[in-house]
N, C-alpha and C positions, 0 to 999 in steps of 0.2 A: 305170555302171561300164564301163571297158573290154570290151570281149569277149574279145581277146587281150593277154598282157604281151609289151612284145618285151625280154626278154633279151642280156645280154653276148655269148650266142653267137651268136643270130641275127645281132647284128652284123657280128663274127666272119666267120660264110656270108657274107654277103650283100659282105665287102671282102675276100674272099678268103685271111684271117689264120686264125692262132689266135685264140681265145680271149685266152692270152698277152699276144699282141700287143696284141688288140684293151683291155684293160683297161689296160697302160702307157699307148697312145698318151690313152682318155679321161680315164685317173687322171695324167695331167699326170707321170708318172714321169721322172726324171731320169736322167740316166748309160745312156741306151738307145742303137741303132745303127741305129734305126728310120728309113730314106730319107723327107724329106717328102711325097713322092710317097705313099708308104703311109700315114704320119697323114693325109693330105686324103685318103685315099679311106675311110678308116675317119671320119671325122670326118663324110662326106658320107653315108655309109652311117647311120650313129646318128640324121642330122637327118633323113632321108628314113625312115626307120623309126618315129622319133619315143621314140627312147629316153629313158630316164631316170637320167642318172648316179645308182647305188646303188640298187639295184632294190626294195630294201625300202621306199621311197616312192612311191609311183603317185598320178599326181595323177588326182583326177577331176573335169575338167571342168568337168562337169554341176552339185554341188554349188555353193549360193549361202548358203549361212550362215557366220560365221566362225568356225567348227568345225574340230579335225582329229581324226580318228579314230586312234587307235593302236588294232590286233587283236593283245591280247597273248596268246591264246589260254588255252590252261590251265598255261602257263609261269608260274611263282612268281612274285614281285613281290619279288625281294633282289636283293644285290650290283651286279652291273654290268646288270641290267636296272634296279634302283630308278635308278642313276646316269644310267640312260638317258633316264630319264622326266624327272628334272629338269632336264638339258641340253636334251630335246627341248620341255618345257613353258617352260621359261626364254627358248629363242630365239622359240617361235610369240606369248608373250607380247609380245615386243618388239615384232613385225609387228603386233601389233591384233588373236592369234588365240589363240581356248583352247583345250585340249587336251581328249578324253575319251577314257577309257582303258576299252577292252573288256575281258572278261574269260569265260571259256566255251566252247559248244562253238565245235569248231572246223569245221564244215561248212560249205561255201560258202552256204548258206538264210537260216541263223543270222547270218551277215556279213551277207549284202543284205538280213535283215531289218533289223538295225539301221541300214545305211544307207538304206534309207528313212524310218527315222525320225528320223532325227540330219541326213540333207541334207548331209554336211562337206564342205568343200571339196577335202579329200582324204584318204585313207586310209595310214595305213604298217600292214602287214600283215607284223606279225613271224611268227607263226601259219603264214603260207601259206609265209614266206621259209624256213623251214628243214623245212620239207616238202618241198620241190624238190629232185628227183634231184644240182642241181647247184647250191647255194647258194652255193658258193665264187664262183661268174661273176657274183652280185646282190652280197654285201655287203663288196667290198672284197677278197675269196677272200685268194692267197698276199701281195698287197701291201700291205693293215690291214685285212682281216679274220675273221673265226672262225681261218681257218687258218693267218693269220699270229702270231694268238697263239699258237696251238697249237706251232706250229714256234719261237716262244721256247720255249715249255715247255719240250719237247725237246730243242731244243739246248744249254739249260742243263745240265740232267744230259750228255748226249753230252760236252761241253766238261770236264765232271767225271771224264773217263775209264767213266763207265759204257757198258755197250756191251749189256746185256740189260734192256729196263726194262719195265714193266708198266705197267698203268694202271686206276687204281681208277675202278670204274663208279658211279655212285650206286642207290641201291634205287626212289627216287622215280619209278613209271610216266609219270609225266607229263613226264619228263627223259630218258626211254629212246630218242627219235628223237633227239634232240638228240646225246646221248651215244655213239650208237653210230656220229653223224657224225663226232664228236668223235677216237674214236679210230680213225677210217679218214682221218683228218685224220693223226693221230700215226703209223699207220701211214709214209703218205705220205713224210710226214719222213723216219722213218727207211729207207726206201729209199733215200733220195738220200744217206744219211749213210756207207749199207754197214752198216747195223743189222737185224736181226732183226726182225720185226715186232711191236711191242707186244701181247700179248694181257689179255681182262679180268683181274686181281688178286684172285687167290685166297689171305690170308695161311696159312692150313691147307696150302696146298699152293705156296708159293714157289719153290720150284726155283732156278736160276741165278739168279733176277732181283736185282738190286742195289740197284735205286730203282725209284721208282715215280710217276708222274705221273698227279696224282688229275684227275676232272673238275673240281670245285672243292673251295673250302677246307672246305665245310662233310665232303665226301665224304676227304679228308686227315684233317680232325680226328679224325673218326669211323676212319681207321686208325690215329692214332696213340694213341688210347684203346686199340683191342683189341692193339697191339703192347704198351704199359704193360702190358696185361693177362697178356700172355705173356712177360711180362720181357723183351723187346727193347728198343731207340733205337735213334731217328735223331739223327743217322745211322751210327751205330757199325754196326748189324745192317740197316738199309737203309733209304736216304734218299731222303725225302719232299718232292714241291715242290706244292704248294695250286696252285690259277687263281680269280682274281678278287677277290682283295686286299680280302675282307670286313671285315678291320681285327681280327678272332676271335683269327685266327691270333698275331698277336702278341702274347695276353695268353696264347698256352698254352707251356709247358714242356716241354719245347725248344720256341723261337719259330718261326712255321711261315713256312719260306720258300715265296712265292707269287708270280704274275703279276699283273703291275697293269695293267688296260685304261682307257684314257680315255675311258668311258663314255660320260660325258658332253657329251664332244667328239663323238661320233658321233650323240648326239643332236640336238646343233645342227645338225650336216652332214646329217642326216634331214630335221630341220622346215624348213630351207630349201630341199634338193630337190624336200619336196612342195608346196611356195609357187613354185617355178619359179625359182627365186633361183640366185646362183653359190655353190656348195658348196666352192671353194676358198680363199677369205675367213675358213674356219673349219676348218681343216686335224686331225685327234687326232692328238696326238703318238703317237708308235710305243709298244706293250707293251712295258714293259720287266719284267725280276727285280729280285723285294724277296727281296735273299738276308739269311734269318737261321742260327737255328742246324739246321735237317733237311735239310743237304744241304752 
């Protein structure tokens, strides 16, 4: 295994940019003002670094079997992780490679035990990737990932005229790091919108808030049960938008408007960065809103 990951930012230091910068000019973004002069020093930077577009993939090396390891940590196996796994087991297929999916503690021991036993060729360590002070800079950040779903979220409601919104947390410990990136993601957002800052969603004690953007739809569902409960709807009494488009939503009453990720698509864009392969040949289309009736 690597000894050190080198990171978006390092790249960043090392050509003299932002972060910002440094993720437009490798994520191939369009419509920027970026001197060529700065893409070739950033570009020179990553290849003398030895970066790897989309830092949730690390190849290693050393590995000689046709293995890849996914470390799903003790993150659930639904929604847009299940989606993940199929896109990403779909494309290693293709290459001649199969896929084994960890599950467990998440201590670095635990990991390299299993990689010594397994030998893969490479490893995606979702596990490690949202543990990191600064995951936004690994998977894609404001441009397609975590955060850029997050900022649909939000700005669906915002675009609604809501201007106080909350955000449902999930109860599941095993979602609590995730979750609490989640809404210092949504926070984010609403700074730059001139909004309040999202805080956790207490319905006992709602206050101003007017909508509410849940972590995901299962965590939506589950508010719009205990609003039923208290004689409320959405979105009459305050409207509700799901993330990750579990397909639930829409068999419940009122249909849950939610974010749809192309999971799947990023799974491909994984299995090939850790093959060494070009990741722009298999582009996820952008998150978009499945607007129904909560909002």
């Amino acid at each position: 295994m690597p000894r050190t990951r080198v990171t978006l930012k390092d790249v960043a230091a090392a050509s003299g940019v932002s972060p910002t910068t440094a993720s437009f000019v490798l994520n191939r973004v369009t419509g920027q003002t970026i001197p060529p002069a700065t893409q070739e020093r950033v570009r020179r930077a990553a290849a003398e670094l030895g970066y790897v577009p989309h830092g949730s993939a690390r190849a290693l090396r050393e590995g000689s079997s046709r293995l890849v390891l996914l470390n799903a940590g003790q993150l659930p196996v639904a929604g847009s992780l299940r989606s993940f796994i199929d896109g990403l087991d779909g494309e290693l297929i293709g290459h001649g490679f199969t896929l084994l999916v960890r599950h467990g503690p998440t201590d670095p021991e635990s990991l390299r035990q299993a990689v010594r036993t397994a030998d893969p060729r490479g490893v995606i360590d979702l596990a490690l990737l949202y543990a990191t002070p600064e995951p936004d800079l690994l998977d894609g950040g404001w441009i397609d990932g975590l955060a850029a779903h997050t900022a649909t979220q939000i700005d669906h409601l915002a675009a609604l005229g809501h201007t106080c919104i909350g955000f449902a947390m999930p109860a599941d410990p095993r979602l609590q790091r995730i979750a609490r990136l989640r809404l210092d993601q949504a926070r984010a957002v609403a700074a730059t919108r001139g909004l309040p800052p999202p805080e956790p969603f207490d319905l006992g004690r709602r206050g101003a808030v007017t909508a509410v953007a849940a972590f995901d739809d299962a965590v939506a569902l589950t508010l719009l049960s205990a609003m039923a409960d208290a004689g409320l709807s959405a979105p009459h009494d305050l409207a509700v938008i799901g993330f990750d488009d579990t397909g639930y939503g829409g068999l419940w009453r009122p249909a849950l408007t939610t974010v749809h990720i192309d999971a799947a698509g990023f799974g491909r864009r994984a299995a090939r960065a850790v093959l060494g392969l070009p990741t722009d040949e298999v582009p996820p289309a952008p998150s978009t809103v499945v607007v129904r009736a909560t909002t």
